[in-house]
FIGU-648265 format. One line per field, with one value per residue (C-alpha): residue number from 1; residue in three letters; x, y, z. Coordinates in pm, whole numbers, always signed. Layout:
BEGIN
seq <- (NUM; ...)
type <- (ALA; ...)
east <- (X; ...)
north <- (Y; ...)
up <- (Z; ...)
// end
This chain:
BEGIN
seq <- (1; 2; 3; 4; 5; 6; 7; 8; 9; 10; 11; 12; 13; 14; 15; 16; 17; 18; 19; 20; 21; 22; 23; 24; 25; 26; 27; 28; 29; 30; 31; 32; 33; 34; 35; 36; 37; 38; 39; 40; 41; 42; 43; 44; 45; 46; 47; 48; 49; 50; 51; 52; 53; 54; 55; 56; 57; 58; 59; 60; 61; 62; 63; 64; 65; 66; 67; 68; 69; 70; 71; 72; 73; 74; 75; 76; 77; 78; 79; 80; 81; 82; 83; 84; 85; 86; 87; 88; 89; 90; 91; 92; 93; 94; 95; 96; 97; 98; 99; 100; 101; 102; 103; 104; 105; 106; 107; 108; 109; 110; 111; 112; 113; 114; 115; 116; 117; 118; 119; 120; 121; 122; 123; 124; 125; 126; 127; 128; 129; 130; 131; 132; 133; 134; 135; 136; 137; 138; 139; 140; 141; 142; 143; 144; 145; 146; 147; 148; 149; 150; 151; 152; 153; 154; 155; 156; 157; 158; 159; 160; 161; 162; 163; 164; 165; 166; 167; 168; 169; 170; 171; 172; 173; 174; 175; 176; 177; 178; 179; 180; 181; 182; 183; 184; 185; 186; 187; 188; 189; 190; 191; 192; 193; 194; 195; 196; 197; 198; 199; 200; 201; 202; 203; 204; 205; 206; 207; 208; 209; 210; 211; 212; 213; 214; 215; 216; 217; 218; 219; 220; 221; 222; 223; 224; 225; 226; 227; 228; 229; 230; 231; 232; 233; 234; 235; 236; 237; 238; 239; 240; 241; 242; 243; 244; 245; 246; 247; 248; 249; 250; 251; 252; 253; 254)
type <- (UNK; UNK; UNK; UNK; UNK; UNK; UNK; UNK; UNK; UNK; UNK; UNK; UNK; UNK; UNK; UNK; UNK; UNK; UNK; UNK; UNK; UNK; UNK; UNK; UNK; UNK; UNK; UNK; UNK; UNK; UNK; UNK; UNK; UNK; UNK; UNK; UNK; UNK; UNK; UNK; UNK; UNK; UNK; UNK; UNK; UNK; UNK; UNK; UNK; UNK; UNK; UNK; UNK; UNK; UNK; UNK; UNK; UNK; UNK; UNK; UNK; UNK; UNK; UNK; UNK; UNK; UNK; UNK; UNK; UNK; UNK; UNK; UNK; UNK; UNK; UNK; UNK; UNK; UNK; UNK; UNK; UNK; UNK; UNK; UNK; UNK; UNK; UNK; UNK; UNK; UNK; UNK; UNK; UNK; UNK; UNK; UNK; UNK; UNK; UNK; UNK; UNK; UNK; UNK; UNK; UNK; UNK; UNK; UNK; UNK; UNK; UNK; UNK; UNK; UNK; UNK; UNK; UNK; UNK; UNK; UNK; UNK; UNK; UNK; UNK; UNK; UNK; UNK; UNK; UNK; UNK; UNK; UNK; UNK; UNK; UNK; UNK; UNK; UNK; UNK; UNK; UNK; UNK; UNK; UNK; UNK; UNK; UNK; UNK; UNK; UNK; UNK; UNK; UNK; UNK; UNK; UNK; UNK; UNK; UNK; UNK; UNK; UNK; UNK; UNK; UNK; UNK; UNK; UNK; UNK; UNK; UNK; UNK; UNK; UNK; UNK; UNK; UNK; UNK; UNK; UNK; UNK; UNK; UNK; UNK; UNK; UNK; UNK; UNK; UNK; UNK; UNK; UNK; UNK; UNK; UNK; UNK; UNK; UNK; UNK; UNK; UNK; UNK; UNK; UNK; UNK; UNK; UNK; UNK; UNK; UNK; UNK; UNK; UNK; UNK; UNK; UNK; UNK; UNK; UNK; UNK; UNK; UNK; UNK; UNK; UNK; UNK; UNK; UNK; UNK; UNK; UNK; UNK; UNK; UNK; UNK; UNK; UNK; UNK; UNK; UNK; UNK; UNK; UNK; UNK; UNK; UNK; UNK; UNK; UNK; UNK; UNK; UNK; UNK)
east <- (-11536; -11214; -11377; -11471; -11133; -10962; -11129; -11147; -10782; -10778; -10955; -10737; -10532; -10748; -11091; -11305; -11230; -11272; -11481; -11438; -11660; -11557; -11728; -11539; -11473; -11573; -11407; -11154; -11004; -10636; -10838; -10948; -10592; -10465; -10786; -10746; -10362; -10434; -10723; -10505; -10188; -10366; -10549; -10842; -10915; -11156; -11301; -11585; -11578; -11953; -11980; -12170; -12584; -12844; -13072; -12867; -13203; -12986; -12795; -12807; -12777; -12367; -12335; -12594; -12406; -12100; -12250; -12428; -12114; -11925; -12195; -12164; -11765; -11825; -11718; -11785; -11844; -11509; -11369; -11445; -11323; -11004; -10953; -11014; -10770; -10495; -10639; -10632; -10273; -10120; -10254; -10336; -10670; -10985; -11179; -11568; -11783; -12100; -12403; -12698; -12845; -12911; -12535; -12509; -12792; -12697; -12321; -12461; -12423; -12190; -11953; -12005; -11899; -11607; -11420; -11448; -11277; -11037; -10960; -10924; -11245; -11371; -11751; -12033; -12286; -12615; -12925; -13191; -13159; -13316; -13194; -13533; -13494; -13117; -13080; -12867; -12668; -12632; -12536; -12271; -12128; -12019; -11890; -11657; -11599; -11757; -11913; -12260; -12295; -12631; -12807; -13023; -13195; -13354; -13733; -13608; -13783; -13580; -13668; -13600; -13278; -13221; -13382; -13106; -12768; -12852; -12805; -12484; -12092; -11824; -12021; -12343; -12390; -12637; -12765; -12752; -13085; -13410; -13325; -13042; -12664; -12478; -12745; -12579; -12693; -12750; -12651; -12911; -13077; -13301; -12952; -12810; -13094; -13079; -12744; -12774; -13081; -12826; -12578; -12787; -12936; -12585; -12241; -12112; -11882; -12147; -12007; -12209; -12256; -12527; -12409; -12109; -11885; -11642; -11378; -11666; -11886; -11637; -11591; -11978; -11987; -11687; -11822; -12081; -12024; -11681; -11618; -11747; -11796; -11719; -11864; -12019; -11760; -11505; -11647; -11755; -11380; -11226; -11457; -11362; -11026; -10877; -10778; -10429; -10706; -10836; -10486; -10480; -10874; -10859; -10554; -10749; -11023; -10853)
north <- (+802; +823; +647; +322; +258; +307; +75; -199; -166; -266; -543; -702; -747; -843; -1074; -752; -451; -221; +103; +236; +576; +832; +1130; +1409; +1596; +1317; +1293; +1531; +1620; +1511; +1167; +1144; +1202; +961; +687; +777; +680; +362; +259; +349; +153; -193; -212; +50; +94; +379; +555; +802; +1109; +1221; +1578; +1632; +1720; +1764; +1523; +1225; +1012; +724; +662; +411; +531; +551; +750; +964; +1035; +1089; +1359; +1525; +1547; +1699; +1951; +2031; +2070; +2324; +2165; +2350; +2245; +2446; +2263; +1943; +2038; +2180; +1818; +1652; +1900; +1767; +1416; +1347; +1503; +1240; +952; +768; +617; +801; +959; +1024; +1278; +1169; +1434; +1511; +1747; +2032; +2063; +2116; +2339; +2551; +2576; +2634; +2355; +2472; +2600; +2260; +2058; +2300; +2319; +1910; +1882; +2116; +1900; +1583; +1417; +1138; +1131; +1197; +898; +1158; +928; +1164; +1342; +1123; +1139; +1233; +1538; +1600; +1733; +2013; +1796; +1516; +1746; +1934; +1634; +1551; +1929; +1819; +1504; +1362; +1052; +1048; +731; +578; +363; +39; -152; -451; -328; -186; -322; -436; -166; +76; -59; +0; +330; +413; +279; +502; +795; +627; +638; +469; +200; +119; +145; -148; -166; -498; -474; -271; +44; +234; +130; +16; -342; -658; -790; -1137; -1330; -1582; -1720; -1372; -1158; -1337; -1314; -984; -923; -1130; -886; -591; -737; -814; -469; -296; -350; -119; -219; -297; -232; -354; -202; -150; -421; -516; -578; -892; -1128; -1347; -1089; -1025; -1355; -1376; -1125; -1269; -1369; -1093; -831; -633; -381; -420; -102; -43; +215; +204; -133; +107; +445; +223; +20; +401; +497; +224; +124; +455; +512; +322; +25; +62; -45; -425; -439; -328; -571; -862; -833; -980)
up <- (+1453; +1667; +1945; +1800; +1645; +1985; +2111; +1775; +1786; +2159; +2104; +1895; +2234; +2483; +2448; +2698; +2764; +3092; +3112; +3495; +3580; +3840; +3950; +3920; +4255; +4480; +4734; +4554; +4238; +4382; +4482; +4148; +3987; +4208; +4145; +3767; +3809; +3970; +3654; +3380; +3524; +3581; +3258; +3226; +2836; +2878; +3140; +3184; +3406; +3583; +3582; +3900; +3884; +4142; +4016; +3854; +3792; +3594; +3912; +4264; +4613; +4583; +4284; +4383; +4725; +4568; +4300; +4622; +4800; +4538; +4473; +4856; +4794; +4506; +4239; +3920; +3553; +3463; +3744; +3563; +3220; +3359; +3480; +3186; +3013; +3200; +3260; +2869; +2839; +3100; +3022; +2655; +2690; +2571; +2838; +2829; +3016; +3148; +3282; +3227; +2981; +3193; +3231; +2890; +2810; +3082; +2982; +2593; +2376; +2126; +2378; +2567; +2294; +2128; +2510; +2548; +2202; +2267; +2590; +2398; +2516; +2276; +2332; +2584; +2767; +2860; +2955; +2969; +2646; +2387; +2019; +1903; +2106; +2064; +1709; +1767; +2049; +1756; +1452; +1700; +1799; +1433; +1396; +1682; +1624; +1964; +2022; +2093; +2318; +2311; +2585; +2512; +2767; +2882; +2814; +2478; +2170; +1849; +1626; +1907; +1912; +1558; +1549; +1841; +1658; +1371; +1597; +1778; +1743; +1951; +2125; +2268; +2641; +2742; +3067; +3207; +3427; +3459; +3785; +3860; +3938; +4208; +4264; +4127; +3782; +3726; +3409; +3348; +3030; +2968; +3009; +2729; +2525; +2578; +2435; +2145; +2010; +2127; +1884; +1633; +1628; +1548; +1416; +1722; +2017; +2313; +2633; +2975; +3301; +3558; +3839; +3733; +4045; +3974; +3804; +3780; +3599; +3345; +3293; +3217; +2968; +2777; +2382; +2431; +2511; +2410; +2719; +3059; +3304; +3676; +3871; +4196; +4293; +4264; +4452; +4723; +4751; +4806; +5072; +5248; +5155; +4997; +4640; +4679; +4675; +4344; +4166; +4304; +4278; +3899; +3823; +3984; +3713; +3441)
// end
């Protein structure tokens, strides 16, 4: 599909790419424009937009704060795809939704999927449906041309991860450590291992995240792995910093 090219062609420029993830609302949409800005500018390739949910069991403390708080705001799922609308317009990189499936059965699927094509969306990362149970969700993302990002992880098996890539487009997501985001990952002998049976498992694009918080990372994931994602780093830096910070922070990752 779309998705994977964008990024193939990408990487005939740069030896990684950069995934960053924001949650949509938090602390504002105009703090999101302005964050979003700041990524795109300094080098983002791809980024995926949370849409809020009560219960976001993939996610650490931060994340989890940050979809609370924009709950509490009243941010709405047409909120969130009135964003992307204009998000996708302004800038040329391909943009991703994340959220869980509730979202989407709640919203209907069909209507779901035909209102984040119309928007110019390139795919969905949702990491509590599993493709066994996501028939409809699969077939409907080839009707609209969506990606349908998969997840692998460290306690998946090989033929798991095989049985999962036949259901993928775009990339895999692989998860660089057993728990939720926002802890560190380390890169040690069993990480690498790791990767290699991700790679070996599929011919698509694997992009890391979980932990990733550094130049230093990145560098570690150079050779295997082809995109590396940021997510709580960056929530965290504009709490504390503001979103003005993300720019320099971004730029000093390659």
């Amino acid at each position: 599909m779309q998705l994977e090219q964008q990024l193939r062609d990408k990487l005939h420029k740069k030896d990684i790419l950069l995934m960053t993830h924001i949650v949509l609302g938090y602390p504002s949409l105009e703090v999101n424009r302005e964050v979003i800005k700041q990524m795109v500018e300094n080098g983002v390739d791809c980024i995926e937009m949370q849409i809020p949910f009560s219960e976001p069991m993939a996610d650490g403390p931060v994340i989890l704060k940050a979809n609370q708080d924009a709950l509490a705001a009243g941010i709405t799922v047409t909120d969130c795809f009135t964003f992307a609308a204009e998000t996708v317009q302004k800038h040329d990189i391909p943009f991703l939704f994340m959220t869980y499936y509730n979202i989407i059965f709640k919203y209907g699927e069909e209507a779901f999927f035909k209102r984040a094509s119309e928007c110019g969306l390139k795919g969905f990362i949702v990491p509590d449906l599993p493709p066994e149970m996501g028939e409809s969700f699969l077939a409907l993302a080839e009707k609209y041309q969506l990606s349908p990002i998969l997840i692998y992880a460290p306690t998946s098996t090989d033929a798991r991860m095989q049985e999962l890539a036949t259901y993928g487009t775009g990339f895999i997501y692989c998860v660089a450590r057993r728990g939720v985001t926002g802890k560190k990952s380390e890169f040690d002998q069993d990480f690498d291992s790791y990767l290699a049976r991700c790679r070996a498992s599929t011919t698509l694009p694997l992009a890391v995240g979980f932990g990733i918080q550094s130049k230093e990372d990145i560098e570690a994931l150079k050779g295997k792995a082809d995109m590396a994602v940021i997510g709580s780093r960056t929530i965290r830096l504009v709490e504390s910093d503001g979103a003005e910070a993300v720019g320099p922070f971004i730029a000093g990752l390659r």
